[in-house]
Structure formats: C-alpha cells, structure tokens
C-alpha positions in Angstrom: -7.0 -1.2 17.4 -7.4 -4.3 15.2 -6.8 -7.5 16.2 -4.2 -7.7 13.3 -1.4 -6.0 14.6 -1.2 -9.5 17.3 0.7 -11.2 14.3 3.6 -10.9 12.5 2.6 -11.4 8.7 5.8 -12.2 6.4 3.8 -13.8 3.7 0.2 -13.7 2.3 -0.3 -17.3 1.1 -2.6 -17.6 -1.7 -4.7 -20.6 -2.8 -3.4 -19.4 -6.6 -0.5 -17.9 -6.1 1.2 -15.1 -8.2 3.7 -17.9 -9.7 1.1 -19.4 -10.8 -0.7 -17.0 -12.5 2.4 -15.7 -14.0 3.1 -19.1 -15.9 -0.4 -20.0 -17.1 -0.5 -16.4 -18.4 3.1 -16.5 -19.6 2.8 -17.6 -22.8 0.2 -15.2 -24.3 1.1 -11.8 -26.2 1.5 -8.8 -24.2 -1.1 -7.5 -25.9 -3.6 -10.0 -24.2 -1.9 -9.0 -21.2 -2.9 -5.4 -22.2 -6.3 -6.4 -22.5 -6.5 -7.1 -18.9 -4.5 -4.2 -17.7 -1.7 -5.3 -16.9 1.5 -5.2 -19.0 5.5 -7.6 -18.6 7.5 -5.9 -15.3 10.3 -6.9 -13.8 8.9 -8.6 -10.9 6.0 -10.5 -13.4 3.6 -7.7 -13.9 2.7 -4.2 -13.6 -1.0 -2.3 -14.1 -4.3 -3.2 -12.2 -6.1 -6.3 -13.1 -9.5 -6.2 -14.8 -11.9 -8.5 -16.6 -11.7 -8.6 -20.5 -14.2 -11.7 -21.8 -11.9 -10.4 -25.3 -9.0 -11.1 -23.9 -7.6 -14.5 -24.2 -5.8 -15.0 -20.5 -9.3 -13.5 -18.7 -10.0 -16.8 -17.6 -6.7 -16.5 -15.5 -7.1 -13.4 -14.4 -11.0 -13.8 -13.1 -9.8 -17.2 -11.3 -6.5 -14.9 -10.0 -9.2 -12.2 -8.8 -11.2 -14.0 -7.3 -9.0 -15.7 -5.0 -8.7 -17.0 -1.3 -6.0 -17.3 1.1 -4.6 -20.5 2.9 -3.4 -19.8 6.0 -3.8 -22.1 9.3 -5.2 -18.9 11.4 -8.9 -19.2 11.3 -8.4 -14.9 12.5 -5.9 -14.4 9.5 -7.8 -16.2 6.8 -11.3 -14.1 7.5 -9.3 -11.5 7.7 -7.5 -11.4 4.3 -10.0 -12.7 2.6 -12.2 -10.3 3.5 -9.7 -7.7 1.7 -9.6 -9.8 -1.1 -12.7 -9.7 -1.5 -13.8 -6.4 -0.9 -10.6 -5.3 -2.5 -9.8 -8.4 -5.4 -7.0 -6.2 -7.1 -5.3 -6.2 -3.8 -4.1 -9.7 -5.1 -2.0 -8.0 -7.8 0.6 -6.7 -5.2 0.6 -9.7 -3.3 3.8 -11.5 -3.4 5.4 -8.9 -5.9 8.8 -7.6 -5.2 10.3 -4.4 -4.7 13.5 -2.2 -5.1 16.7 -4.1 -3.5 16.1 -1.1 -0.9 13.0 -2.5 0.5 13.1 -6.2 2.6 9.5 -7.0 1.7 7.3 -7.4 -1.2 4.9 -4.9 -1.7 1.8 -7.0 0.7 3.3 -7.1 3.0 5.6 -3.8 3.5 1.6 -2.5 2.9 0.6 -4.7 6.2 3.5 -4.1 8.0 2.6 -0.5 7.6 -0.8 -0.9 8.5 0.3 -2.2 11.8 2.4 0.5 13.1 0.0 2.6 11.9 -2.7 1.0 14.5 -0.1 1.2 17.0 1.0 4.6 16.9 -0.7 6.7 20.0 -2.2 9.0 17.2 -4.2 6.5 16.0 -6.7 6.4 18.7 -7.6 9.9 18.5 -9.0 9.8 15.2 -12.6 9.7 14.8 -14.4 6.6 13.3 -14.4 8.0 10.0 -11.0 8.8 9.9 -9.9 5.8 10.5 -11.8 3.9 7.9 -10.0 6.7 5.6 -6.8 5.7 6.9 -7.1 2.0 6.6 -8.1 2.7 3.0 -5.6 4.9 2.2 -2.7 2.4 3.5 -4.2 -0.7 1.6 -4.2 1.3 -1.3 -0.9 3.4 -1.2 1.0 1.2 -3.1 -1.3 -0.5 -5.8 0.0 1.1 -8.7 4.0 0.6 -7.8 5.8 -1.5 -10.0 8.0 -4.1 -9.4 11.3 -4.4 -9.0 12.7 -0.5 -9.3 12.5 3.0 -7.9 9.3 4.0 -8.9 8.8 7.9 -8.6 5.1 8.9 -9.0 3.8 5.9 -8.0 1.1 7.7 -5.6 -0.3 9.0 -8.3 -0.3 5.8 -10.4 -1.7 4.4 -6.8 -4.7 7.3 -6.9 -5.6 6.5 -10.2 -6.2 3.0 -9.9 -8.0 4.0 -6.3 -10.3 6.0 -8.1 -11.2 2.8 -10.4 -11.6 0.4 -7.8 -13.2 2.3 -4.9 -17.0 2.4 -4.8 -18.6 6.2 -4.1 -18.7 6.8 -0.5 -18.6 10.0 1.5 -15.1 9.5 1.8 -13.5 8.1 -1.3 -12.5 11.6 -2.4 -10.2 11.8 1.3 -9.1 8.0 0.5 -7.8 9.5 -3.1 -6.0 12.3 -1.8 -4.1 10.7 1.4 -2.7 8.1 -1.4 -1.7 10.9 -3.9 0.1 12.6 -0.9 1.6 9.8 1.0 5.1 10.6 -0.6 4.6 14.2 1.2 7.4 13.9 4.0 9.6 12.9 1.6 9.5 15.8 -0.4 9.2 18.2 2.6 12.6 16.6 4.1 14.0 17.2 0.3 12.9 20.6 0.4 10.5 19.9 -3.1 7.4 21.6 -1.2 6.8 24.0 1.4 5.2 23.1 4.8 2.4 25.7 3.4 1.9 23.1 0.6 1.8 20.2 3.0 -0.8 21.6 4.7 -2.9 22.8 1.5 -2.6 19.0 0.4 -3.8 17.1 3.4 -7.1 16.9 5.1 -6.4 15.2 8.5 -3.0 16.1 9.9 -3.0 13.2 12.1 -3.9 10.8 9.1 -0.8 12.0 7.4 1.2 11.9 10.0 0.5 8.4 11.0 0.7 7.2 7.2 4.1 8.5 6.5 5.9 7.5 10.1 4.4 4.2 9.4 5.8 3.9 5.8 9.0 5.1 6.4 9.4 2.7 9.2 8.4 -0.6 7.2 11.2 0.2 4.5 13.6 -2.1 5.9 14.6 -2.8 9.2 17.2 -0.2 9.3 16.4 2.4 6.2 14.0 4.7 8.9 17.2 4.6 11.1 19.7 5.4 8.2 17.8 8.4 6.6 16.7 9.8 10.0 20.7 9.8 11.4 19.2 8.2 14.3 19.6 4.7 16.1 16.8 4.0 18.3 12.8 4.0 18.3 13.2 6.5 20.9 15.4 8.4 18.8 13.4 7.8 15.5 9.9 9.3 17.4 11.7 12.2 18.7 13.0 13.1 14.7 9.4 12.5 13.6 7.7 15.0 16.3 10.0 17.4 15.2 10.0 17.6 11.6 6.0 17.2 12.1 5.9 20.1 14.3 7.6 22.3 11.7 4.5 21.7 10.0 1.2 20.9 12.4 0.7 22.5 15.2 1.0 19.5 17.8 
C-alpha cells in the first residue's frame, strides 16, 4: 500500500496554478485555444492539453505542462510531481470543478479515490501488474470530464485521451479498457447492461470492483450512502459485496 493514503489531500497546489493559466490565456480566440486542444468550459476549460508552436497561447500551455507542485511535504511534492511529470496532462484536471453533486474538484475526488482504492482488502491480492493497471486506470478515469455538468460518456472521452497520452506497454490496452468501463456498476444497478456484459467487458474482476466502490465512495461525503439506501461503512460494504456477487463469483 502506498505511503499516500497517510494524508488527507484537499488541494493540489501548483507553482502555476489553473487561475493563472486561465487569465494569461484568456484573452486569445478560441480557436488558439483549439489549437492546443482544449476549448471555453464552464469551469475554464475542457479537452487535453497539447503543444502547438502555431498556436499563439503554446507558450502558456508548455509552461502550464510543465509544471511543479508547492507543497511543504518533502513525501507529497516527490510524489505529485512525479505524476506531473510522468503524466503532464494530469495538470488539466487539477483544480477544475465538478457538478454541484460532487464536493471535490476533479484532482482530487481522482486522489481521494486512489486512496480507498489502496485501502480496500482487495487491493492486496492483486498481483504487481495489476496494480500498476489500477493505479493507471484511476489517474486516468476522469481526464476527459468536463467541468462543471453531468457529463455522460465521459469514460470514453477519458479512454480516448488515455490512448494519446499513455506510452505502449504490455498493459496500456488493460489501462484503456478499465477507464472506458469504470461507469460499469452504474449501469448494472440501472439495469442498462447485463451482469453477462460486465463480465465480457472487464479483465480483472477485482480491478473493477475496487475502481467502482472507490469512485462511488469519493462522490461526496454522503452520495455512496444516499444511492446505496444505506447509513454506515459497514452497511455500504455489505451493499457492495452483494451487488458484486450477482456478478463475480466471490
């Protein structure tokens, strides 16, 4: 388990932050904005960031993707900076705000879900692969949801821009599809798919498990509670575990 789930995160400070970016690049066309991938949303922007020497706000966007982190942890810094850099699109969903539904921006409801998900029991059976795959997946979930609405689809928006930013590996292809499917409980609770077409979709049960008890839970404080009819964690596992054995054999 990582050392990251010792802290709780409730911002990802940025040594160029996202209001800045916003108002250097505020005054340019959208279609300079287009240029570099992005286009105007609600919450500032929408789209995945990319480098456009043509475009006349690149020389925001490469000082915007190539960015750093300021916090005081010495743990916390190395640690997100290492995303950012490994990941430098990541920065686009940092600080960007969701639906009223949702109490955090879409950073760090991402962290918050990669947390639970290292906590969760499940997580230590997974192999070493597997868990790379999951970490992944859960960085990645949300990088092509826009800001500020209900945005249906956005896993496959989120797959898309995966497949552009992920380098080949062995296990980019698994990365991909746990991100196009992380909606999946949803739509089995609201009878839109079969548990035969859960199980045609995913390739680790426990991965897909894990991801969507650990998205569902970093909602809001009390949304898991609300659309589960339950009241406690004990109460919310139980739920889970049952629903999931309608579908894996546990």
């Amino acid at each position: 388990m990582e050392k990251i789930t010792e802290f709780e995160i409730n911002k990802i400070p940025l040594k160029y932050s996202r209001e800045e970016f916003l108002s250097d690049i505020n005054t340019f066309s959208e279609e300079e904005w287009r240029k570099c991938g992005i286009t105007k949303g609600i919450d500032g922007f929408d789209g995945l960031l990319q480098i456009n020497q043509a475009s006349k706000i690149n020389a925001f966007v490469e000082r915007f993707l190539n960015n750093k982190t300021t916090f005081e942890s010495p743990f916390l810094k190395e640690y997100f900076d290492n995303i950012l850099k490994e990941i430098p699109e990541f920065v686009g969903i940092i600080g960007k705000l969701q639906h009223k539904t949702h109490a955090y921006a879409i950073d760090i409801h991402t962290i918050k879900t990669l947390q639970s998900a290292y906590k969760d029991p499940i997580y230590e059976t997974l192999t070493a692969e597997n868990k790379g795959i999951l970490k992944y997946a859960i960085l990645l979930h949300d990088i092509g949801k826009k800001g500020g609405i209900i945005d249906h689809g956005h896993e496959f928006v989120s797959a898309e821009y995966a497949e552009r930013i992920l380098k080949p590996s062995p296990i980019k292809s698994k990365i991909i599809a746990d991100i196009k499917n992380h909606e999946w409980f949803k739509d089995y609770c609201q009878n839109a798919i079969s548990a035969q077409e859960v199980l045609k979709r995913c390739h680790s049960p426990e991965i897909s498990m894990i991801m969507a008890k650990a998205d569902l839970a970093n909602v809001n404080p009390e949304f898991h509670y609300y659309c589960t009819k339950t009241s406690t964690p004990q109460e919310f596992d139980k739920f889970m575990d049952k629903k999931f054995s309608e579908v894996f054999v546990l």
